[in-house]
N, C-alpha and C positions, 0 to 999 in steps of 0.2 A: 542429531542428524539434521543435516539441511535440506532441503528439497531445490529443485531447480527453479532456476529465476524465471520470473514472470515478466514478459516485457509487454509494454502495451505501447501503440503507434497513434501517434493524428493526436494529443493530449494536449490541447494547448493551454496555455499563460490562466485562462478561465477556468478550466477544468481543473487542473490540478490543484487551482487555490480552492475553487470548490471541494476538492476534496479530502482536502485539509481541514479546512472547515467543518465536515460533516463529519469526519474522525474526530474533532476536537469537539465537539456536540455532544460525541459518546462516549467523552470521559477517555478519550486515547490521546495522550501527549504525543505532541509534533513538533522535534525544532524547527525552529525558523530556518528556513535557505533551501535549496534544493537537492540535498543528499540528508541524510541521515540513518537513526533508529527509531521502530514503534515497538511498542509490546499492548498488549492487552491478553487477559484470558489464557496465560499460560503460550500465549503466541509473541514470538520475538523477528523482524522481518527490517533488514536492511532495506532503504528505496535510496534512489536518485533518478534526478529529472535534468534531462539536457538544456531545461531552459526554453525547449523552442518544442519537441512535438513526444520524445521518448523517455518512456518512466520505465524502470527495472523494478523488483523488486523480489527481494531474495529472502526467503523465509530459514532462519537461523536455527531457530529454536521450536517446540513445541511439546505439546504432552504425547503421550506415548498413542493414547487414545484418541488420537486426532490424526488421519491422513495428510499428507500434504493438499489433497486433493480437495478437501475439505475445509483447509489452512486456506488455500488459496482462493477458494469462493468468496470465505468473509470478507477478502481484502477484496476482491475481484469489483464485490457489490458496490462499495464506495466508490470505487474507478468509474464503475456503469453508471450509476445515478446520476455520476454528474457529467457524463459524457454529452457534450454536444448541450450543454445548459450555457 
């Protein structure tokens, strides 16, 4: 079951490599470029980034035991922290 996309706005060029970075710190694979796939923790979550200000990011997969809502925080935090760094 997927859960709905998460968009986040104002993301720019710093941020997002920021938080890439801070994904890749914890052990979560990222390809390079600005679309892709992550997983970690039984969480599976398509992103792409326009490049200029907007990230999606669509949660694919998950354990049964996990909300979306819940799904979507983890990823949420990585967005936040490096917001506006």
């Amino acid at each position: 079951m997927s859960c709905k996309p998460i968009t986040f706005c104002n993301v720019s060029p710093d941020t997002f490599t920021c938080m890439k970075n801070k994904l890749q710190d914890a052990d979560i694979y990222i390809p390079p470029g600005n679309k892709g796939k992550l997983s970690w923790a039984g969480i599976v979550a398509d992103f792409e980034w326009d490049g200029k200000c907007i990230l999606t990011i669509k949660i694919t997969e998950k354990p049964i035991f996990i909300s979306c809502d819940v799904a979507a925080y983890k990823i949420q935090k990585f967005v936040l922290e490096c917001h506006g760094s």
